[in-house]
Each structure stands twice: as C-alpha cells, then as structure tokens.
BAFI-3210 file (N, C-alpha, C; in Angstrom, 3 decimals, decimal comma, padded with zeros to 6 digits):
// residues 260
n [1|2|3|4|5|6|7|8|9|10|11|12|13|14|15|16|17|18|19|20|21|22|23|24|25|26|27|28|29|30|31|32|33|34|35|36|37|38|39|40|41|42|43|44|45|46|47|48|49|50|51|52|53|54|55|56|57|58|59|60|61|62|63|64|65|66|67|68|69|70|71|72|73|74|75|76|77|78|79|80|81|82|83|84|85|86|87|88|89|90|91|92|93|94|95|96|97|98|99|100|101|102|103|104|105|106|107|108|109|110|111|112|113|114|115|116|117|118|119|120|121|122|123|124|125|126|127|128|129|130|131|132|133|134|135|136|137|138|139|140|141|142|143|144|145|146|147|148|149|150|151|152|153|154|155|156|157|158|159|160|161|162|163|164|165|166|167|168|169|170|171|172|173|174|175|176|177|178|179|180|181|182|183|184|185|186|187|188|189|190|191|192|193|194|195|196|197|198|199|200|201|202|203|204|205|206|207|208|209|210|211|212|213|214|215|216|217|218|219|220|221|222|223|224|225|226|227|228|229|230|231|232|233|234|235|236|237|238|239|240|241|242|243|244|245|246|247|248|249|250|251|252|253|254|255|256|257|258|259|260]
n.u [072,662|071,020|071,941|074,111|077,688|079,228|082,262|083,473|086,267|085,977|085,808|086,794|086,268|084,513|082,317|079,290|077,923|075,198|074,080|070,627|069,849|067,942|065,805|065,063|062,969|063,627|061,776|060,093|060,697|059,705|061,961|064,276|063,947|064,070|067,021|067,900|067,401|068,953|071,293|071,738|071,968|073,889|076,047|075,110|076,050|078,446|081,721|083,272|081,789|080,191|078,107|075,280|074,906|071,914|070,996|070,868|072,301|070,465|068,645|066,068|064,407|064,491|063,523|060,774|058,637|056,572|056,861|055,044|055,093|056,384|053,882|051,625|052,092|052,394|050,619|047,820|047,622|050,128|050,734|050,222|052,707|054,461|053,957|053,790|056,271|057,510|056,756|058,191|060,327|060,698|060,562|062,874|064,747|064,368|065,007|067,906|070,408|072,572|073,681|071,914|071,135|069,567|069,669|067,347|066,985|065,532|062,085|060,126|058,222|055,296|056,582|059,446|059,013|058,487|060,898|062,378|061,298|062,058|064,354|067,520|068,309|067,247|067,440|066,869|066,476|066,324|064,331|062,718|061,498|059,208|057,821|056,137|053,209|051,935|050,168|046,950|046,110|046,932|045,153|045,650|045,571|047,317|049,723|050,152|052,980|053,754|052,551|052,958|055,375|055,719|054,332|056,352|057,878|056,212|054,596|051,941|049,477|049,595|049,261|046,842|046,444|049,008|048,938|046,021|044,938|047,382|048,910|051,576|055,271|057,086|060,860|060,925|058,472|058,360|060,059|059,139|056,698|058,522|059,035|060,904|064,465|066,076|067,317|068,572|070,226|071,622|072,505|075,234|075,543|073,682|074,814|077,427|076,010|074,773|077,183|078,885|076,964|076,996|079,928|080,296|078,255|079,927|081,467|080,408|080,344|079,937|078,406|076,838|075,419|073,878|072,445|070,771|069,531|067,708|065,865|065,076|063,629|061,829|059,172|057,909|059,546|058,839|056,120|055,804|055,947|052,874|051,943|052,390|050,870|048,233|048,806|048,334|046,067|044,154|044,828|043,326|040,778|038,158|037,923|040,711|042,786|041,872|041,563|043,958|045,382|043,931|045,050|047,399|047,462|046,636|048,705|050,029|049,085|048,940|046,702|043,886|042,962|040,094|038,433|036,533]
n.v [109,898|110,647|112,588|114,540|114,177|116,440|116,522|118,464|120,591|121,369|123,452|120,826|118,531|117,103|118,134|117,656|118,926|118,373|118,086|118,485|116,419|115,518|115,634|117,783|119,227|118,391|116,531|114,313|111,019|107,364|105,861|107,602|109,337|107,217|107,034|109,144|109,095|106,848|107,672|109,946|108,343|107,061|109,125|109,814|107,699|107,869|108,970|111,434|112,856|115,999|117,494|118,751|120,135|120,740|121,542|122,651|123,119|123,279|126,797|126,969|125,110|124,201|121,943|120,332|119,024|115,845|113,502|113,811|112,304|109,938|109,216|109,128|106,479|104,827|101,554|101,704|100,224|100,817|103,027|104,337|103,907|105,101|107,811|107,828|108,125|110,171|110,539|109,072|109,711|112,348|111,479|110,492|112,440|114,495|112,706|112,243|113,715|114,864|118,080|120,228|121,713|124,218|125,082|127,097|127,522|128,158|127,169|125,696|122,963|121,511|118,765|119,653|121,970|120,416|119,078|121,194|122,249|120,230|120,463|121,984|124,772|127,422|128,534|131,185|132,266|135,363|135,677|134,758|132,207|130,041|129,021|126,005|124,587|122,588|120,451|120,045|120,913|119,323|117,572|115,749|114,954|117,099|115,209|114,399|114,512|116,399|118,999|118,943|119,661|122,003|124,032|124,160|125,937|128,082|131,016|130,939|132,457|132,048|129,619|127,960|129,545|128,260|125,283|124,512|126,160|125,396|127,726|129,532|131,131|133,857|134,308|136,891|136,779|134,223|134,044|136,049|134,654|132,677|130,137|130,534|131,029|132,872|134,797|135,787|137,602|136,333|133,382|133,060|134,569|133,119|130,894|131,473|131,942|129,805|127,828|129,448|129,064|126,250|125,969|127,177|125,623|123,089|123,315|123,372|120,384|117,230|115,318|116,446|118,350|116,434|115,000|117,212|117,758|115,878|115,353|117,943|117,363|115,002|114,576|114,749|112,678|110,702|109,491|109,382|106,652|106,388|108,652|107,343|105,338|106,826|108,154|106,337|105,651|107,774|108,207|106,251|107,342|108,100|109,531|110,821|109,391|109,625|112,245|113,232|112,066|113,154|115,773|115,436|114,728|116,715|118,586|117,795|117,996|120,657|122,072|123,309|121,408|119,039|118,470|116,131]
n.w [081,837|084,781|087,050|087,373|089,657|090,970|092,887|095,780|097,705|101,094|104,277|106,417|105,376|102,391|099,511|097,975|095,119|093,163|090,282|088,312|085,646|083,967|081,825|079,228|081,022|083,554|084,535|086,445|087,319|088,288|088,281|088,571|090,660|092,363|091,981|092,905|095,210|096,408|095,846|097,818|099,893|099,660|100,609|102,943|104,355|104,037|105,743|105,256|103,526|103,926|103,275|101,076|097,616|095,633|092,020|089,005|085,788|083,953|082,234|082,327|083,758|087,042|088,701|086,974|088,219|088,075|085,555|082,431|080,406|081,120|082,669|081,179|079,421|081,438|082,895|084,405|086,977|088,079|088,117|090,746|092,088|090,226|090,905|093,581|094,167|094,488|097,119|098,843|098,139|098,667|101,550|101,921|101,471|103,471|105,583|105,492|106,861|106,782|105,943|103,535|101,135|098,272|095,185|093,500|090,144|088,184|087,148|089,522|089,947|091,137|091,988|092,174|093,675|096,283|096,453|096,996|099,172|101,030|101,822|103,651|103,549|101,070|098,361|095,635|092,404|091,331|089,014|086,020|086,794|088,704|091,132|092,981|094,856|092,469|092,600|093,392|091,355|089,330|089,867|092,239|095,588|097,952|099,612|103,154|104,208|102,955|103,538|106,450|106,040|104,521|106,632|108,170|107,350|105,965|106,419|108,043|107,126|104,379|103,939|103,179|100,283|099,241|099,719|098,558|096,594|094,522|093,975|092,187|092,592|092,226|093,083|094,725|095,689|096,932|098,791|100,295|101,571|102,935|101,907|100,344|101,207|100,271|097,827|094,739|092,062|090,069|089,070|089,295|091,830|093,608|093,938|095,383|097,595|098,596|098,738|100,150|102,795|102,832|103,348|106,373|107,299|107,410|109,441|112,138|114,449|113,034|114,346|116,165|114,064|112,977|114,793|115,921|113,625|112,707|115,550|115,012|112,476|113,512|114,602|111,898|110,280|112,042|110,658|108,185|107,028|107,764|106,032|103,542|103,146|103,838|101,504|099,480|099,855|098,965|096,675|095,749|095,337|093,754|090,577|090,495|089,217|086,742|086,346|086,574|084,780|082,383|082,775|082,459|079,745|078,368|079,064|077,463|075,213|074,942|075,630|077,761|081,227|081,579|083,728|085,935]
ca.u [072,848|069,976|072,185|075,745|078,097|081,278|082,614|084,277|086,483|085,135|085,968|086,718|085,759|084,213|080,888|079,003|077,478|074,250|073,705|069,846|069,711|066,986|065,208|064,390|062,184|064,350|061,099|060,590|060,003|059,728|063,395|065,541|063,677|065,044|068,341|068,331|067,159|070,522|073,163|071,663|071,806|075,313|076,662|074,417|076,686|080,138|081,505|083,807|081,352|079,458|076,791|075,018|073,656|071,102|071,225|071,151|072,287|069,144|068,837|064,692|063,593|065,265|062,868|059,134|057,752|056,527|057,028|053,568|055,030|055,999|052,887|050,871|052,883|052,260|049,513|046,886|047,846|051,557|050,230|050,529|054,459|055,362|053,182|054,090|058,011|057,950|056,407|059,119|061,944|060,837|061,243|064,405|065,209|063,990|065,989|069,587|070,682|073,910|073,205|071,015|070,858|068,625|069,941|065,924|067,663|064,378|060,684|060,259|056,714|054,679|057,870|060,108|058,817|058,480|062,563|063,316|061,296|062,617|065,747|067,393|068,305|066,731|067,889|066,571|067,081|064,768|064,065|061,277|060,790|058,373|057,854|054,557|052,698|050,573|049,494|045,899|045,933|046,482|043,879|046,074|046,210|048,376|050,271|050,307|053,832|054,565|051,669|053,722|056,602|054,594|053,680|057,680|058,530|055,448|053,690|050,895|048,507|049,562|048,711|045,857|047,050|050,047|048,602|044,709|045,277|048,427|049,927|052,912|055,523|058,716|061,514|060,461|056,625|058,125|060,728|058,214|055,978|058,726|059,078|062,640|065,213|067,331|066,983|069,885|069,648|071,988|072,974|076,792|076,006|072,856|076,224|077,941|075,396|075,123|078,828|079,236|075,927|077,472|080,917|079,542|077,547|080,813|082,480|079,248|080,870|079,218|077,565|075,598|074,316|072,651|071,209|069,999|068,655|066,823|065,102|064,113|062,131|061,306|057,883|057,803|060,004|057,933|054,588|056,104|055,115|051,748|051,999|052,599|049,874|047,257|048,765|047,797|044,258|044,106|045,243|042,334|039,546|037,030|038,194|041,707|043,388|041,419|041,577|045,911|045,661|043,591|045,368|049,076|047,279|046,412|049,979|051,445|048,161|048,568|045,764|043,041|042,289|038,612|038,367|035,493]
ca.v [110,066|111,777|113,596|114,585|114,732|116,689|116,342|119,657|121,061|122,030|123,155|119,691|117,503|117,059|118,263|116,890|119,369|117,404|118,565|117,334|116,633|114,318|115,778|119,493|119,964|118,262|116,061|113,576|109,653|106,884|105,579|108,580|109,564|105,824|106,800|110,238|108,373|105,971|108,690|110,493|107,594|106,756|110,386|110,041|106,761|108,126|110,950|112,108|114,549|116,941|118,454|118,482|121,135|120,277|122,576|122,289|123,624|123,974|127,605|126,796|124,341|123,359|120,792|120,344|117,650|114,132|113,227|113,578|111,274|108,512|108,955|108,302|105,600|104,119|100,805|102,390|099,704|101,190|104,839|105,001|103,509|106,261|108,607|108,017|107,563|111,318|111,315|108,479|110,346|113,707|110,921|110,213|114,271|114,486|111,831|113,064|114,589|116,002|119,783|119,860|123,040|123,793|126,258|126,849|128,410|127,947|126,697|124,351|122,802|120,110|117,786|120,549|122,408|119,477|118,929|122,389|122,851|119,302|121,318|122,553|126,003|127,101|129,777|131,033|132,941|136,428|135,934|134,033|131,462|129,879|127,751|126,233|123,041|122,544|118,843|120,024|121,318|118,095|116,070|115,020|115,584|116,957|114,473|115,421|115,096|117,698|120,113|119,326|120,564|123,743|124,515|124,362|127,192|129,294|131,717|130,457|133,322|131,654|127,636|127,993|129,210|127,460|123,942|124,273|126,899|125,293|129,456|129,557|132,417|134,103|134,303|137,541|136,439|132,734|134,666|136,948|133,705|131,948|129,402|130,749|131,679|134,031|135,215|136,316|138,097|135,588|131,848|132,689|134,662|132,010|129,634|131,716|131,832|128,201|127,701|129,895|128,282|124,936|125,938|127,459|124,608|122,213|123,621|122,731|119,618|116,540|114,393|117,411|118,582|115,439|114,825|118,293|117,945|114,322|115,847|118,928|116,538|113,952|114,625|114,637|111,241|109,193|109,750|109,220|105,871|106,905|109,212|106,488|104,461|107,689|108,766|105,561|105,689|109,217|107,804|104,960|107,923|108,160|110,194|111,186|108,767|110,323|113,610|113,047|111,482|114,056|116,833|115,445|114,722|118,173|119,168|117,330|118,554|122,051|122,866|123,440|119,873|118,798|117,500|115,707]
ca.w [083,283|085,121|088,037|087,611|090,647|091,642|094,376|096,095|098,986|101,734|105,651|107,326|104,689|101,108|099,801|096,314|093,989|092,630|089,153|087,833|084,129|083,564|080,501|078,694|081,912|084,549|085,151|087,561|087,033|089,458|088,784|088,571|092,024|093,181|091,866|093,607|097,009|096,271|096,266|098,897|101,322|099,681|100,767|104,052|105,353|104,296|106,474|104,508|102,578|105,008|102,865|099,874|097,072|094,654|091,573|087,626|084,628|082,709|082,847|082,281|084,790|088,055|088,242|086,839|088,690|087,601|084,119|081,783|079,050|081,762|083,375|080,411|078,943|082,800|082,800|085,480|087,975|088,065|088,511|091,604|092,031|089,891|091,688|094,591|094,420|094,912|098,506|098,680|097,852|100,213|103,264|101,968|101,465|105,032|106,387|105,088|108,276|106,493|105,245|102,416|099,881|096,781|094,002|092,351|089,279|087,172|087,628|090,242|089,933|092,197|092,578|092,466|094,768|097,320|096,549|097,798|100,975|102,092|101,847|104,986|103,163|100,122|097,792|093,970|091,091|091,426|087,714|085,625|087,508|089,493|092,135|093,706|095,334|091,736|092,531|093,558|089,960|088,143|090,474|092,820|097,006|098,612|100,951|104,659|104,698|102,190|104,313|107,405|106,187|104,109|107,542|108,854|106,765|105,195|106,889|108,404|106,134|103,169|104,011|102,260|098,783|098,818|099,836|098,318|095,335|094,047|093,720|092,040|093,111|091,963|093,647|095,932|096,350|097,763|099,554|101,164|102,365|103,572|101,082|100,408|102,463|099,823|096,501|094,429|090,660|089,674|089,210|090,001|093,430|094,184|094,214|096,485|098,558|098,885|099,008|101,702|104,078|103,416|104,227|107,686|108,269|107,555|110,652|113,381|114,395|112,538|114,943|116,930|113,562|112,597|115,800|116,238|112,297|113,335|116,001|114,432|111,563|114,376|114,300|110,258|109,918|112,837|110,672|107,035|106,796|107,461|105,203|102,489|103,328|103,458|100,128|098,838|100,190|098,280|094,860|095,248|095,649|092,587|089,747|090,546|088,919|085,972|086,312|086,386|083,096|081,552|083,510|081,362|078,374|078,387|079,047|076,262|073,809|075,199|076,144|079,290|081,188|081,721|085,391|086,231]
c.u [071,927|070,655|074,001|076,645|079,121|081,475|083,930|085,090|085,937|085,547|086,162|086,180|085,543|082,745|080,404|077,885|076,355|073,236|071,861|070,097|069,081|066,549|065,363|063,706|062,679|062,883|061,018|059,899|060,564|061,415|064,557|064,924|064,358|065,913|068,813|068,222|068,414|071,522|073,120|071,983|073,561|076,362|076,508|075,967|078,088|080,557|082,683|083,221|080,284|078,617|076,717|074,493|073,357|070,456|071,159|071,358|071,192|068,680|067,423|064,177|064,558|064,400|061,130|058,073|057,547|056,600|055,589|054,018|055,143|054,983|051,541|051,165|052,777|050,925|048,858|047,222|049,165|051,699|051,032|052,127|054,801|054,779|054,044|055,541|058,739|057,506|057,598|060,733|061,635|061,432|062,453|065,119|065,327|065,190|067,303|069,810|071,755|073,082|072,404|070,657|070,573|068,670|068,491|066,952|066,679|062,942|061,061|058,785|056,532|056,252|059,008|060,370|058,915|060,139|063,116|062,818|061,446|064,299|065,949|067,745|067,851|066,968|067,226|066,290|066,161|064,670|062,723|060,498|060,194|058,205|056,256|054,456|051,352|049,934|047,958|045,460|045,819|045,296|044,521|046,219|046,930|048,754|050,328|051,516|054,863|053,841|052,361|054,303|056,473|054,631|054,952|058,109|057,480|054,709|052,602|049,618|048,631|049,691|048,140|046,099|047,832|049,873|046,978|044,301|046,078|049,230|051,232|053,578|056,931|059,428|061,073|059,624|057,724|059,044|060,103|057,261|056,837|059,207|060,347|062,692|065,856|066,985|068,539|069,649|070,530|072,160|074,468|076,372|075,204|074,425|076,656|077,448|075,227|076,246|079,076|078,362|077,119|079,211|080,697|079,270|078,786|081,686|081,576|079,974|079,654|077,926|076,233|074,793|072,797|071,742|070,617|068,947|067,533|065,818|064,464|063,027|061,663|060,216|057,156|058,284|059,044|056,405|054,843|056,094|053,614|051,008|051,885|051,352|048,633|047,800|048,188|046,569|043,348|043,925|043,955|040,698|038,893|037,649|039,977|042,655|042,857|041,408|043,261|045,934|045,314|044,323|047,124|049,071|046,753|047,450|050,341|050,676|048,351|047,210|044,747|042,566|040,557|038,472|036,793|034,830]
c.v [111,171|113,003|113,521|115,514|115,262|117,182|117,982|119,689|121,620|122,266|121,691|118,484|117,923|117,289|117,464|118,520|118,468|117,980|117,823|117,938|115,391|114,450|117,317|120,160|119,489|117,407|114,609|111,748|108,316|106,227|106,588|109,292|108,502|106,458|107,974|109,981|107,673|107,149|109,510|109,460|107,007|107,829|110,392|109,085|106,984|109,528|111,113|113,866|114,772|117,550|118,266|119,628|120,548|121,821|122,305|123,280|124,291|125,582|128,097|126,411|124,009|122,107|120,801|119,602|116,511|114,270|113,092|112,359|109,826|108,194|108,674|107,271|104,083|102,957|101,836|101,077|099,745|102,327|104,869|104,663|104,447|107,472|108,714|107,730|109,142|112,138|109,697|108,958|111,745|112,988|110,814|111,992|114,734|114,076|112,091|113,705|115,337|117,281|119,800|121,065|122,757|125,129|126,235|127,912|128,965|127,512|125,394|123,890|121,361|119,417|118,898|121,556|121,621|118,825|120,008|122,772|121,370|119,364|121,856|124,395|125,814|128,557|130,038|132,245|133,935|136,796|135,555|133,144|131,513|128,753|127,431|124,993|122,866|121,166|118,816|120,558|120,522|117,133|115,677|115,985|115,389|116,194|115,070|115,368|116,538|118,704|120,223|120,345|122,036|124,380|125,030|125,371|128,689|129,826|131,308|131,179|132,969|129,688|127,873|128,128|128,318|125,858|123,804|125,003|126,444|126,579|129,198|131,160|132,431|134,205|135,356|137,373|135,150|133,680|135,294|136,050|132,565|130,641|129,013|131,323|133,021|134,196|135,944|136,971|137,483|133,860|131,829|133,368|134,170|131,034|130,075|131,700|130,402|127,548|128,169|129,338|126,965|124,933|126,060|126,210|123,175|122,219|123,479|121,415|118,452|116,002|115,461|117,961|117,279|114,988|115,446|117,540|116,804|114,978|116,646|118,543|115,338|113,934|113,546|113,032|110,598|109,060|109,298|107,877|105,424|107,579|108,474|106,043|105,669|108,042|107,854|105,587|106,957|109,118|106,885|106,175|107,761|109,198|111,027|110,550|109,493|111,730|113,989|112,752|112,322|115,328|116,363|115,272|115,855|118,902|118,629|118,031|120,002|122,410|122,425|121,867|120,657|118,184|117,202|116,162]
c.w [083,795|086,691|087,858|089,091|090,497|093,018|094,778|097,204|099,498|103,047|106,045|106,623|103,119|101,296|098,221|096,679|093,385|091,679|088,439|086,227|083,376|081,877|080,381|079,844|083,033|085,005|085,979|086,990|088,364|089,728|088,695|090,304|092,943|093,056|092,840|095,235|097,583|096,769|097,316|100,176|101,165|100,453|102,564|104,950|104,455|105,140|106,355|103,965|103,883|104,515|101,260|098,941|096,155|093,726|089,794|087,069|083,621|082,994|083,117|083,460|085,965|088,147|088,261|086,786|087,841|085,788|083,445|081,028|079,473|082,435|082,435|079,610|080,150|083,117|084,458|086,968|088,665|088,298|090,221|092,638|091,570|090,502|092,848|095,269|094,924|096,747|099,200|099,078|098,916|101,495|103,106|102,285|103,179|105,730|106,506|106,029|108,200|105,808|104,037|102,263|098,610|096,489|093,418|091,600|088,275|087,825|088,216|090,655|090,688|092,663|092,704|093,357|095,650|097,394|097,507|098,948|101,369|102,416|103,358|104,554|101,599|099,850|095,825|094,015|091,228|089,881|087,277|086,496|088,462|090,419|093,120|093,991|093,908|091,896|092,657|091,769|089,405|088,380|091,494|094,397|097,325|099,662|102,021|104,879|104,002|102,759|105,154|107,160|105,727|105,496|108,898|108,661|106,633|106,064|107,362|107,324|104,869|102,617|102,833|100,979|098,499|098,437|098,425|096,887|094,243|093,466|093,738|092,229|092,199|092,661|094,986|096,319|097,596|099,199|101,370|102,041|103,135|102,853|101,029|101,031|102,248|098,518|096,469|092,794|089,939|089,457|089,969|091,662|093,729|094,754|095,108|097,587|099,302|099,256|100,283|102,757|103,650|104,047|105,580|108,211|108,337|108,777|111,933|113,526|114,117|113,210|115,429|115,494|112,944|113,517|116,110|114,646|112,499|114,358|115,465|113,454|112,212|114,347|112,882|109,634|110,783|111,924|109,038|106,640|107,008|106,464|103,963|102,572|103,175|102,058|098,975|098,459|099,264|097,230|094,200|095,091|094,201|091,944|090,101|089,715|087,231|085,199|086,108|085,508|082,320|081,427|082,390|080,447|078,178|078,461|077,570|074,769|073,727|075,094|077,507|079,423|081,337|082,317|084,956|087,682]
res [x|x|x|x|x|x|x|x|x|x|x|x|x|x|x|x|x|x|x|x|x|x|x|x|x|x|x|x|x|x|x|x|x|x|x|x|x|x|x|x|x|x|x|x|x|x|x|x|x|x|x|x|x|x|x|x|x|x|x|x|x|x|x|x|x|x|x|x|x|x|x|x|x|x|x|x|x|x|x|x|x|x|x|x|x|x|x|x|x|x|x|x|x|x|x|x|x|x|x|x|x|x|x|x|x|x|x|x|x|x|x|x|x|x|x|x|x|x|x|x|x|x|x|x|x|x|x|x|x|x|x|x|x|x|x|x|x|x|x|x|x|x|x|x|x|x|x|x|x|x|x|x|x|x|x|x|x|x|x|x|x|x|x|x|x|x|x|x|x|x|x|x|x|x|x|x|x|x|x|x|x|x|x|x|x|x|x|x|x|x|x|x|x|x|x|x|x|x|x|x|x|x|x|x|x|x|x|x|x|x|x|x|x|x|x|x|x|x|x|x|x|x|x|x|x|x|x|x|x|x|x|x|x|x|x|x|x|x|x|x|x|x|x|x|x|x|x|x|x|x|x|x|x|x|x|x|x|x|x|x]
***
C-alpha cells in the first residue's frame, strides 16, 4: 500500500491524515501518483472530511521525486506518461479546494517539492533535510505550472535559483524564501502545527472556503491544460529524454551524470 489513511476528529467534521509509504525514498511513479489523484478527489466530493495533511513516517525522505528504477525500466515511448503524471497530479493538488497541509519531515526533491508548494500551508522539520525544484538538474524543464505557483509563494529574488539552479534548502533557507510557511525542530510539534491550521481552517464555513480557494488558483487551474500540452512539447525537445536516463542511471550507479 503506497499511502496509508486515518481518518481523524476534527471541528465540524472529519479530516484524513495521508501517510506516503511508497518505497525507502518515498519516490514517485506514474501509478501511485494516479492513486494519490483518486483519494484526493474521493475526499474532495464527500463533505464529511474538511481537510487534508500529507505527511510520512520515513524519518529520511518525505518524498524524493520520480522513481529512477521505474524510469529506467520505462520503454522510451512511455517516458513521458510516467513523466508527466507528476504535472498531472499538481493539477489535481491544485484543484482540491478542501485545506491542504504538507508535514516535509525529510528531503523533498523535484516531485516533492512540487507536492508541498501545491499545498495551501506548508510546514518542515528544521533538520537535515532538503527541499528544492531539482528537475533542471536531471534534464528536465521546469513546467510553467509549477513556476506559476514558485512565483505564488517565493520571493521574487529567489525565482531564479529556485526555478533555473534547481537550489536545494533546509528548513530555515526555504523558510526564509518563502517556500515554507513554518519550521518546527520536531516531527511531533510540525504535527501540532498542522493539527492546529487545519482545525482553524475547519471552522471557516465550507462552501466560502472552496470558492475563495478556486479563485485564488483560478488563474493557475484555467491554464493547466496548457500546461500539459507545453510539457509535452518540452519532453519531445532533442536530448532531454537522454539526458533523464543518464541523469537516473547515474543515480542508481552513484555517480556524476554526463549531459549532453
């Protein structure tokens, strides 16, 4: 089971807890991204539960983007399905108009990062970890709807690294750009912190927050099937598709890729 739920009390309703536990690195593949798109849209059309946090156990990785081993295991005409199930799953992240919180407890890399700023609060661990947009690192551009939203939160003085560098941060660097909202020196008071925003936000009465939250990414959703279609156009460029293969067979060999 790649996401375990529990379901909690909460102000005026029920909330889910949304444990990931995909692999050793919490990484990402094109059907456990489906499955995480599923329960979000299952949670979305009951209103019962009023909010969501997204959070794991692993005390390593919260999550460390696309999977190398399914992505070289992947025929090259299937690349970009699993590729692109993660600018997929942000519209869905997006779309969720109930509350949406992200425990980073651990490293949260390319897909990981793009989980937690499609977050409506975002909280992590002021420890090891790290968190960053590395996709320009493996070969791959960044989508414009994950820049949008870069551009919702971060500092304007730190576009540039964040998007074009792939700069990963710790908890007080992301903090300090905006990235995150909160930092905590724990996992148990990260929780509280989360606990307590989504209680808060369980008592806004339902309907006005989702239509406020809809508007506020109105922009970002009307353009996200654009977005698909340019990410495509991106994937077809000359040597990228290349440079991603070398760039995870280089992860799994340990050691430095050799872009072209």
């Amino acid at each position: 089971m790649n996401y375990k739920r529990e379901v909690i009390d909460i102000p005026n309703g029920k909330g889910e807890i949304i444990r990931f536990q995909m692999n050793d690195q919490n990484s990402l593949t094109g059907q456990n991204m489906r499955d995480l798109g599923e329960i979000l849209n299952e949670i979305k059309a009951d209103n019962s539960k009023r909010g969501v946090i997204l959070t794991t156990d692993n005390p390593k990785f919260f999550c460390n983007g696309l999977d190398a081993e399914n992505l070289l295991s992947t025929s090259r005409d299937k690349l970009i399905d699993e590729v692109g199930g993660i600018v997929i799953l942000f519209g869905e992240l997006v779309k969720f108009d109930k509350p949406l919180i992200t425990e980073v407890t651990g490293h949260a890399m390319g897909g990981g990062a793009v989980i937690t700023v499609a977050s409506d609060f975002k909280y992590m661990l002021d420890g090891k970890g790290r968190i960053g947009f590395t996709e320009v690192n493996v070969g791959l551009p960044l989508p414009g709807s994950f820049i949008d939203r870069i551009k919702m939160c971060v500092d304007p003085r730190y576009w540039a690294e964040v998007c074009l560098e792939g700069t990963t941060y710790k908890g007080a660097e992301a903090k300090k750009i905006g990235l995150i909202d909160e930092i905590a020196p724990t996992p148990e008071e990260i929780r509280k912190i989360a606990l307590k925003k989504l209680e808060t936000l369980s008592k806004v009465p339902q309907a006005a927050y989702r239509a406020t939250k809809n508007t506020l990414n109105g922009a970002l959703i009307a353009h996200l099937e654009q977005y698909k279609k340019d990410t495509t156009k991106s994937f077809e460029q000359p040597g990228v598709v290349d440079n991603l293969l070398e760039a995870m067979t280089a992860l799994k060999e340990k050691r430095r890729p050799v872009f072209k």
